[in-house]
N, C-alpha and C positions, 0 to 999 in steps of 0.2 A: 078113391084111394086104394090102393094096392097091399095085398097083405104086407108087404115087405115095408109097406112105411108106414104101416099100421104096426109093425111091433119094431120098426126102428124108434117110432112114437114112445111104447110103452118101456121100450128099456132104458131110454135117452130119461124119459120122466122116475124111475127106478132109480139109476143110477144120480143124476141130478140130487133126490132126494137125501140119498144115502152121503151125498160128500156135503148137505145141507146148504145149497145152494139154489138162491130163486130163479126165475126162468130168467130174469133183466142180468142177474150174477151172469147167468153160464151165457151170455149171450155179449153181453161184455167183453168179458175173457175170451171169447173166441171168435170176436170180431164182426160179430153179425149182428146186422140190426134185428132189437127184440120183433118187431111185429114178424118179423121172417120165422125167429124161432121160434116165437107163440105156434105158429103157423104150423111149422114141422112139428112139435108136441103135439100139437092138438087133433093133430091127423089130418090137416083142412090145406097141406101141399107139400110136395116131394123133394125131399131135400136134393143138394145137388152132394158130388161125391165129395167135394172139397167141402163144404159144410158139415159133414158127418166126419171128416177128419179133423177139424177143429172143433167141434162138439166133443169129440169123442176125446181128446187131449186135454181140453179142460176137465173136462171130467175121471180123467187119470186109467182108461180101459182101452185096453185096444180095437182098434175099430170092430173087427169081426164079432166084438161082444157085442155090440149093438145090433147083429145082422143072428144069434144065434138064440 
């Protein structure tokens, strides 16, 4: 895993927490099957760009927050 989806990881799980929603919630809302998004959370695979843009809109931040 690559630093960059290792702290897309940790801020996706940050912000996630902060709008109080569980991993099955934001993965729901943003059309992804959970076991994918488990996945990208948990550091264990690389999201694609389109999944971090609809991660990142459920969760109400623009994407670059996730990448900063």
């Amino acid at each position: 895993m690559t630093k960059v989806s290792k702290k897309i990881a940790r801020k996706m799980r940050l912000f996630r927490k902060k709008k109080g929603l569980t991993q099955e919630e934001t993965a729901y809302e943003a059309e992804l099957d959970y076991s994918y998004y488990n996945q990208i959370e948990n550091g264990r695979r690389n999201p694609s760009v389109e999944a971090v843009a609809r991660i990142a809109k459920v969760l109400g931040v623009p994407v670059k927050e996730l990448f900063s």
